[in-house]
N, C-alpha and C positions, 0 to 999 in steps of 0.2 A: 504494500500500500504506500508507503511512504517513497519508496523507488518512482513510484508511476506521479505522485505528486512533486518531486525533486525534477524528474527526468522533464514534466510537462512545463515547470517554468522554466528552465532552463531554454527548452526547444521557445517558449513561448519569448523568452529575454534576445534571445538569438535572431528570431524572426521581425522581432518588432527595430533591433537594431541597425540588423544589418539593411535592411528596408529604407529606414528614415535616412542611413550613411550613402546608398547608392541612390534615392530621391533628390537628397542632396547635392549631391556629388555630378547629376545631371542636368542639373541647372547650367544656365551659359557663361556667368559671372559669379560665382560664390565671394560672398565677403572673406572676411579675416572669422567673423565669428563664428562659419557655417563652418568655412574650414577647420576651425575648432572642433567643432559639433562630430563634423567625419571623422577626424581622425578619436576622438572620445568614443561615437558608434562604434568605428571598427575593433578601436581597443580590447570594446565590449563583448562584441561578436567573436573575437579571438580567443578571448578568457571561454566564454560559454561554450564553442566551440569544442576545447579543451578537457572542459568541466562535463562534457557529454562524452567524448571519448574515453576519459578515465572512468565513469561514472558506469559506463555501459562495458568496459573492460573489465574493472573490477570485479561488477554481477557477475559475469561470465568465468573468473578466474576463480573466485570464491565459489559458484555452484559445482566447477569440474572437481573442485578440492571435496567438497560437500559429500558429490558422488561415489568417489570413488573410494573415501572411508566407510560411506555403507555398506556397500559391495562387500567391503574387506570384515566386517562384522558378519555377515549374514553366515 
């Protein structure tokens, strides 16, 4: 439960950011402060990115470990 709540803001922090940084970033004259703003999204995007990669590795490394002690019980 709490995976699928972590996993979904994260996807949800990622999407919202990297969105607003490439909306951005699309315009024909960005000021000083937008640029700001893009490089702040992307920052964001990269971290969550990240945070989903480790997050969905982890699950994945911990359930093989999980597995294969039971197995070894039975």
């Amino acid at each position: 439960m709490n995976f699928n709540i972590v996993f979904s803001a994260l996807v949800s922090i990622a999407l919202l950011s990297g969105g607003t940084s490439v909306s951005i970033a699309n315009q024909s004259n960005p000021s000083e402060q937008q640029i700001g703003i893009i490089n702040t999204c992307t920052d964001t995007w990269k971290i969550c990115v990240g945070a989903i990669a480790g997050l969905v590795g982890g699950r994945n490394f911990s359930s093989g470990n999980e597995d294969e002690s039971d197995s070894g019980d039975r």
